[in-house]
N, C-alpha and C positions, 0 to 999 in steps of 0.2 A: 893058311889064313882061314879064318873061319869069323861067319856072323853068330853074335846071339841078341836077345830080345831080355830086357830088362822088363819083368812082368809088374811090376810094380810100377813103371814108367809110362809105360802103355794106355793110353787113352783111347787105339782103337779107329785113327783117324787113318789106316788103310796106305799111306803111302808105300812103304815097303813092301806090300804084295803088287800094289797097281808099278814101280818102280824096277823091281827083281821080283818075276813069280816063278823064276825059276830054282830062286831060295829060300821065298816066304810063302807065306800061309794066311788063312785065316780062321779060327776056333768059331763054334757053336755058339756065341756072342761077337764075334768081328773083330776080336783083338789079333794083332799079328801072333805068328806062331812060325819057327823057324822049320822049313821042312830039312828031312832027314838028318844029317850031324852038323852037319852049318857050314860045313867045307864049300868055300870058295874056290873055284876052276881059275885060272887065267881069264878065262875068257866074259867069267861071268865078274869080275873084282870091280870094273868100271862099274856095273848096278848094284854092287853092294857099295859102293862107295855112296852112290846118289842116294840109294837108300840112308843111311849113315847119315848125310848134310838136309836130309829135304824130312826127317823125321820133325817136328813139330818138338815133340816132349824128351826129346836126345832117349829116344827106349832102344835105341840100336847101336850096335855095336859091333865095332870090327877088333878084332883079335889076329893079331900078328904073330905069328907060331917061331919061333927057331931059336 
């Protein structure tokens, strides 16, 4: 599973890093920015999910791998 960030959807309102910062980011202007390959842990899937539903402009995204 992995997250990514739809940059064009992106408006910057921060939830996904304050939510999962252990899989977001934020750029030199405040837009989310997915840190390293986007690969979701077990353990971390619950805060990408939140991330996912509590994003405002739907800029996030979970990816189901198999």
């Amino acid at each position: 599973m992995k997250v990514q960030i739809n940059p064009k959807l992106c408006q910057g309102h921060g939830r996904c890093y304050d939510l999962a910062p252990g899989l977001f980011g934020d750029d030199d202007e405040g837009y989310g920015q997915v840190l390293g390959d986007g690969t979701v842990t077990p353990e971390a899937e619950h805060h990408a999910r939140l991330a996912v539903l509590n994003c405002p402009e739907h800029a996030v995204e979970l990816l189901e791998e198999g």
